[in-house]
C-alpha positions, -999 to +999 in steps of 0.1 A: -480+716-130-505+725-153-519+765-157-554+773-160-550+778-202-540+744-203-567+730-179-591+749-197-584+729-231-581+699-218-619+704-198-628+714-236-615+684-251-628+659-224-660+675-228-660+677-264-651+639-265-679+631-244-700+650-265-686+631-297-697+599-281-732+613-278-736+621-317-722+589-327-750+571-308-776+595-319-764+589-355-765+552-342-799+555-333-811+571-365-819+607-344-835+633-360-807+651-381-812+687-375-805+669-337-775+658-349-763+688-364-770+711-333-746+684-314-718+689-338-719+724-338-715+717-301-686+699-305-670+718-331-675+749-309-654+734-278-627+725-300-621+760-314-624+766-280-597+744-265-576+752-297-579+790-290-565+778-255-537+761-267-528+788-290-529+817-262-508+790-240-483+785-266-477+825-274-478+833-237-448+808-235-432+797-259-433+824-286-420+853-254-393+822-245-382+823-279-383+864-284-359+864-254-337+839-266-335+857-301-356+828-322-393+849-320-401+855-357-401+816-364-424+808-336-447+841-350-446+824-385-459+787-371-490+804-351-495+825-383-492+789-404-523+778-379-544+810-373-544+811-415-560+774-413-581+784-389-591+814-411-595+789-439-624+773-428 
């Protein structure tokens, strides 16, 4: 069964995909670009958004799983790896 983080990513992607579709056909249809760019700040914003889902998901699971079972640093390091991309950019 799927919990709400989860549910809420994937409503995020969905959207964003259907969103996507939208700013290839404007692009397409040879829309006015500043148009466009609002769009794919749309989309760009619903995919840090489902990301920052998946993230909280995956430390609210599988990073405590693996403090319990002894293996926590490691899992620490690989969100770290991602948030520091994330920073990147």
């Amino acid at each position: 069964m799927m919990n709400e983080g989860k549910k809420n990513a994937l409503r995020n992607l969905k959207t964003a995909r259907g969103q996507l579709d939208k700013v290839i056909s404007m692009m397409e249809e040879d829309r006015y670009c500043i148009d466009v760019a609002n769009q794919v700040m749309a989309v760009s914003g619903l995919l840090k958004r489902a990301n920052m889902d998946i993230l909280k998901q995956h430390i609210n699971h599988c990073v405590k799983e693996a403090f319990v079972e002894g293996s926590g640093e490691a899992k620490v390091d690989e969100v770290m790896k991602v948030i520091d991309r994330l920073v990147e950019k």
